[in-house]
C-alpha positions in Angstrom: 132.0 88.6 97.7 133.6 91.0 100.1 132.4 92.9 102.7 133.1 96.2 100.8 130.7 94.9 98.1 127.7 94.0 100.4 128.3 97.2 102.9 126.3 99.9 103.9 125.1 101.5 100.6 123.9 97.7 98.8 122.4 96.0 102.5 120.0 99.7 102.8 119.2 99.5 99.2 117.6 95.8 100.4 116.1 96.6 103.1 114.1 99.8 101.5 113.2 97.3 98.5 112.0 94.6 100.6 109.6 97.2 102.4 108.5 98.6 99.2 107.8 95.5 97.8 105.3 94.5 100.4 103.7 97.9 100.5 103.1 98.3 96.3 100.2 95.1 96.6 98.1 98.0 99.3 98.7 100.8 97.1 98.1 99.3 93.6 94.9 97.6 95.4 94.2 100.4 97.5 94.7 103.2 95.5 92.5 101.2 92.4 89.6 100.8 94.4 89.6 105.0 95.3 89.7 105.7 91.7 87.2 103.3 91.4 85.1 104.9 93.6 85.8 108.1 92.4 85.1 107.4 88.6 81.7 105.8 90.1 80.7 108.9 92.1 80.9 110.8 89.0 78.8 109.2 87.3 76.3 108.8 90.1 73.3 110.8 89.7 74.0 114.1 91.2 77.5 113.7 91.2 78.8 116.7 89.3 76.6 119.0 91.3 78.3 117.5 94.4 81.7 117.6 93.1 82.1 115.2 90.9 84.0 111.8 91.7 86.0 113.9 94.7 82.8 113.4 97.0 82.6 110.0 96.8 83.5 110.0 100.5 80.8 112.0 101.3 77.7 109.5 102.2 75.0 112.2 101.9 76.4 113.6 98.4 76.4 110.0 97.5 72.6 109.5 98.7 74.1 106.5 101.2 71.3 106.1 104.1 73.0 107.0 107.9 72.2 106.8 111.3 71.7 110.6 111.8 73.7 110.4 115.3 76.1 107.8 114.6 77.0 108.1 111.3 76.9 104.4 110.9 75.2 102.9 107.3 71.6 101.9 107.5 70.5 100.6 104.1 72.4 100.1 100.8 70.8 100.8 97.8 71.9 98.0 95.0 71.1 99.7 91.9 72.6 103.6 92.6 75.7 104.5 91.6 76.4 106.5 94.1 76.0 103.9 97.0 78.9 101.6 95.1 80.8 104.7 94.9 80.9 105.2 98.4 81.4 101.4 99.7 84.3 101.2 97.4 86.2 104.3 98.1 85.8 103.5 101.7 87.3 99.6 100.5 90.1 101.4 99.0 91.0 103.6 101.7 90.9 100.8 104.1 94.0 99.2 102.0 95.8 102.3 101.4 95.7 103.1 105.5 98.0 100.3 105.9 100.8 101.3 103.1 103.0 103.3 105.4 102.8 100.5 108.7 103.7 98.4 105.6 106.5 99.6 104.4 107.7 100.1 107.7 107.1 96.7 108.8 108.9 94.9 106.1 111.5 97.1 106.4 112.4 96.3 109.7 111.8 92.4 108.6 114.3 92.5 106.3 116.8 93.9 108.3 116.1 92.0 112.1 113.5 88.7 110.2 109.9 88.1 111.7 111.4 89.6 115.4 111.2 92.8 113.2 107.7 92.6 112.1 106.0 94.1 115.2 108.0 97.3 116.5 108.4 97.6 112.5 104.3 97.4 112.3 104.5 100.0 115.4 106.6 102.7 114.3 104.5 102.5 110.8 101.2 103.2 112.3 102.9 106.0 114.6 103.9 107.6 111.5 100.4 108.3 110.5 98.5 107.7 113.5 96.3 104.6 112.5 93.1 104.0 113.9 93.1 107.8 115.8 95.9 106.9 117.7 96.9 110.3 119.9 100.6 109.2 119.6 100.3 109.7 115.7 103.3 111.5 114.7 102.4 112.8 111.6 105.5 112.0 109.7 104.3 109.6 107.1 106.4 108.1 104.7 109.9 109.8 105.9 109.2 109.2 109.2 108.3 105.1 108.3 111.5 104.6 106.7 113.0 105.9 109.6 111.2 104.2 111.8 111.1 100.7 110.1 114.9 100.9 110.2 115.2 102.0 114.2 112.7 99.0 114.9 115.0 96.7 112.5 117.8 97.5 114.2 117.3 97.9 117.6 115.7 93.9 117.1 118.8 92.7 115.8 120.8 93.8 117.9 118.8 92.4 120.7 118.5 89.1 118.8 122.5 89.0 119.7 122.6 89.1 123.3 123.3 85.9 125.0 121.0 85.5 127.5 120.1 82.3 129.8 118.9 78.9 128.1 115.5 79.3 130.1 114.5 82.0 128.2 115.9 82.0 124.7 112.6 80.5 123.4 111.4 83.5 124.4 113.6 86.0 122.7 112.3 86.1 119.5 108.5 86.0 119.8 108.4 88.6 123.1 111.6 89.9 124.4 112.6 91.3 121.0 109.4 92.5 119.6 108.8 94.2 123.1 112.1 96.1 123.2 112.1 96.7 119.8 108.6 98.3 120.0 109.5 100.0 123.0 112.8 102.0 121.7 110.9 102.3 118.5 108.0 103.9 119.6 110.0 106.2 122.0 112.4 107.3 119.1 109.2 108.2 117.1 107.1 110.2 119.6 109.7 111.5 122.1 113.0 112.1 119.2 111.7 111.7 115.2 107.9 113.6 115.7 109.4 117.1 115.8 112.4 117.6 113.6 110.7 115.3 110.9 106.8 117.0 111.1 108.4 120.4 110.7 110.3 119.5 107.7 107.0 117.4 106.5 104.8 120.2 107.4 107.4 122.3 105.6 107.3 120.9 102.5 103.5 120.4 101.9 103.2 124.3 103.1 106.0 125.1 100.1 103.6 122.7 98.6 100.8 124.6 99.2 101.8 127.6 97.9 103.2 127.1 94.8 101.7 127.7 91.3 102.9 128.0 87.5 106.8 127.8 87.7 106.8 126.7 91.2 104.9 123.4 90.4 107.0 123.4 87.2 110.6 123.1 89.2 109.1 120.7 91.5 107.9 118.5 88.8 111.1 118.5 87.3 112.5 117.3 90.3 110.3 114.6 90.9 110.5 113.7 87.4 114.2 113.0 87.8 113.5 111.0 90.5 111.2 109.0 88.8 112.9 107.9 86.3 116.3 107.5 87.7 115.7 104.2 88.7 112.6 103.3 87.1 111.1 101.9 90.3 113.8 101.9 92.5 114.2 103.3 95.7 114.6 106.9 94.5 111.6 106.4 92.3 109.9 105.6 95.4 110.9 108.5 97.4 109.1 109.9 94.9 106.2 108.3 94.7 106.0 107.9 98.4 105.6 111.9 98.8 103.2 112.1 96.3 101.1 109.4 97.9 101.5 110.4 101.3 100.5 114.2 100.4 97.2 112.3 98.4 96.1 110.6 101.6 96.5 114.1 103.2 94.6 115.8 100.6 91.9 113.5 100.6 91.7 113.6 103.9 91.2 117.7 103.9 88.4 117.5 101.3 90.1 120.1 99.1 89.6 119.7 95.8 92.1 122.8 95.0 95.2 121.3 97.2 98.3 121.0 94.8 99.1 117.6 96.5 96.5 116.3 93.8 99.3 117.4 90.9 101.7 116.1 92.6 100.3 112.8 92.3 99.6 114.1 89.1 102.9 114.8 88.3 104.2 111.6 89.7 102.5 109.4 87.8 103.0 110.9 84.2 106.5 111.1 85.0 106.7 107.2 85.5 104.6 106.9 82.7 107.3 108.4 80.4 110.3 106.2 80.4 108.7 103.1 78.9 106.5 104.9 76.6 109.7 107.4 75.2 111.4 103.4 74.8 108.8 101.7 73.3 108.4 105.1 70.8 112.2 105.1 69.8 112.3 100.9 68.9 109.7 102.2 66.3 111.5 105.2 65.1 114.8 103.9 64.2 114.7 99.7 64.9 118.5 99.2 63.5 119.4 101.0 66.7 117.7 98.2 68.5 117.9 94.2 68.6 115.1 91.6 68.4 114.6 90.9 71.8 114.9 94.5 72.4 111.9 95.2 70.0 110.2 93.0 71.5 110.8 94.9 74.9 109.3 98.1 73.3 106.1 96.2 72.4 105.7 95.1 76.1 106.9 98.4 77.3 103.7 100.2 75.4 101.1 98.1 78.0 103.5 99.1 81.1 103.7 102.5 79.9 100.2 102.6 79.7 99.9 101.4 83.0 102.2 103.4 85.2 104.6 100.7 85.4 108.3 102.9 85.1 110.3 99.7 85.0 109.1 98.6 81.5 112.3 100.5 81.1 114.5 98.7 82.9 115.5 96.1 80.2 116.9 99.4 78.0 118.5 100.5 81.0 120.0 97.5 81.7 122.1 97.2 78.4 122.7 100.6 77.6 122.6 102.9 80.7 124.9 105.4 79.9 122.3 106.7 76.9 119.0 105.2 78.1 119.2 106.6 81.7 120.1 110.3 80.9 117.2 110.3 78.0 114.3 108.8 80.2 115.3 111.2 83.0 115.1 114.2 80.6 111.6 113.2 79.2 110.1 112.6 82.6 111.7 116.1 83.5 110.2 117.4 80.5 106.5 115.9 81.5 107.0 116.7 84.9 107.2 120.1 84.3 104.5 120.4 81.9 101.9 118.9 84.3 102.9 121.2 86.8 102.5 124.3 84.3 99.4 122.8 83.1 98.1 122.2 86.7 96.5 118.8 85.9 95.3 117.2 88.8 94.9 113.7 89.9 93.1 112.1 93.3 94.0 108.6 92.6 97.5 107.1 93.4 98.2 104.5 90.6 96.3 103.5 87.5 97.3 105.1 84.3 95.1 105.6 81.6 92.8 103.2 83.5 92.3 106.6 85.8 92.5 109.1 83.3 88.6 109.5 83.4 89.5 111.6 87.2 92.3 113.5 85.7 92.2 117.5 85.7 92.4 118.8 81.8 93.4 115.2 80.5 94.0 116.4 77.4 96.9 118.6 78.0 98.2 115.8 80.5 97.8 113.2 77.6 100.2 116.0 75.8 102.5 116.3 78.6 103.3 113.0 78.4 103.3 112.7 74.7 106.0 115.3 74.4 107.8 114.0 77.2 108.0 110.5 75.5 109.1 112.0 72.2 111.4 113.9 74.0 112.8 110.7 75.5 112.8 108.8 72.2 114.3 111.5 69.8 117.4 111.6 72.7 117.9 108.2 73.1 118.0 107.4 69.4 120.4 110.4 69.0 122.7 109.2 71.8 122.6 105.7 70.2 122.9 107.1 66.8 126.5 108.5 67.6 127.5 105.4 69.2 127.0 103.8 66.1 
């Protein structure tokens, strides 16, 4: 294979998925346990009074017993709803605070190997400021990716300078991670932390202020996005903003902030491509071979469960048709959750989480029409090929 083949465009591709994939097990796990925690704390006694599920972080809404100066838990009450609420939003948030250091992380190990993994880890938890840290940048996810790939970098290239035989050993388990950290860290606070804030900060105060067709174009976009790849690393740009704004929103207690349909948005949109393929294999089957019908079958269960690349087997074969028709349905859903203004404070899920969702039945209908948007096309499109 040349180099032209394996350049620039195919190696960042890798790295990004290689970061992703490491960070998906702290969101799934993470982001399950909030919604757990959430669909608990609304069914806690007192709940809706207090909010509903949203409160669930909230010890005294959730009747938790606290040291009055410290804050700290005193006593756990076994059989109250509310107590397991809280415990288990807090276990969630635990795993979701590492997503971003994550992805960071593993990016930079894919690109310098385990000399990587610490600046990598570094320039992750300066992105969001883990554990208080005043050096926080506040960039999130943007500011991860780049980041991750300044940490990977800056290791490799270090991991190529000849140095002395005396202290080779020591080159990949301190020389590398320290420089690496170093230049890493210093390109995040000193360099990255204001162009990229005030373009973050930008965006969620855009974000803040739309409503009605504002939300509607942006869900559009991110419904594209979503399905382009079904997945892949433009589908998790995507979802990356949408859970990056959550963990903000959470964080500001504000059960109004539109970052809650974006995540909303997000996740219907993924939702759509395997649904709108597992619809048209029923609506017109001659279009569709046996192992192909048997893809829609499966592709009902990943719909179902926010996995976009039950899709991917459709797309695969035919992309030309498939790929334009799942991006117009997600579009289409996109824009309709936006419109609708359904909200949703959990980051993954699907109809597993639909108990938190704002007005679930017109996000049910969002995503009904968008897969029957998505089906009718890509039968259409097939249906002239034939």
């Amino acid at each position: 294979m040349s180099s032209a083949t394996t350049s620039v465009g195919a190696r960042i591709r890798t790295y990004l998925m290689t970061g992703v994939s490491y960070m998906i097990p702290f969101v799934a796990a993470g982001g399950i346990l909030i919604a757990l925690g959430f669909l608990l704390g609304s069914l806690a006694k007192g709940g809706a009074a207090d909010g509903g599920g949203i409160r669930a972080y909230d010890a005294a809404a959730m009747g938790v017993p606290t040291d009055a100066t410290s804050g700290a838990i005193t006593g756990f009450n076994y059989a109250d709803l509310g107590n397991w609420a809280f415990i288990i939003f807090w276990l969630g948030k635990a795993a979701f605070a590492f997503f971003i250091p994550v992805l960071a992380g593993y990016i930079a190990f894919a690109i310098a190997d385990r000399p990587g993994l610490a600046p990598g880890f570094v320039a992750g938890a300066l992105a969001t400021g883990l554990d208080g840290n005043p050096l926080g940048t506040g960039t999130g996810f943007l500011g991860a990716l780049i980041g991750g790939a300044i940490a990977g970098y800056v290791a490799l290239l270090v991991s190529r300078w000849k140095v002395a035989s005396w202290i080779r050993p020591l080159m990949p388990v301190v020389i590398i991670p320290l420089l690496a950290s170093l230049a890493a860290g210093f390109a995040m606070v000193i360099v990255l932390k204001v162009p990229i804030k005030a373009a973050f900060d930008g965006l969620n105060g855009w974000l803040g202020s739309q409503s009605g067709t504002g939300l509607a174009v942006l869900g559009i976009i991110l419904g594209l996005m979503m399905a382009f790849d079904m997945g892949g690393p433009v589908n998790k740009v995507a979802y990356g903003f949408a859970t990056t704004g959550l963990a903000a929103a959470l964080a500001a207690n504000n059960p109004g902030d539109n970052r809650f349909v974006v995540m909303a948005i997000v996740m219907a949109a993924g939702m759509t491509p395997p649904l709108g393929m597992a619809l048209a294999t029923l609506l017109n089957k001659k279009l569709y071979d046996e192992v192909e019908r048997e893809n829609g079958k499966a592709a009902w269960l990943l719909g179902a469960s926010f996995i976009s690349e039950g899709a991917i087997p459709f797309a695969a074969g035919d992309p030309l048709r498939v790929i334009p028709s799942i991006m117009v349905g997600s579009a289409v859903t996109g824009a309709l959750v936006g419109v609708f203004g359904n909200t949703l404070p959990a980051p993954h899920g699907g109809i597993f989480v639909f108990p938190l969702v704002g007005n679930v039945l017109t996000y049910i209908l969002a995503i009904a029409i968008g897969t029957v948007v998505t089906a009718v096309l890509v039968n259409v499109l097939k249906g002239l090929k034939k």
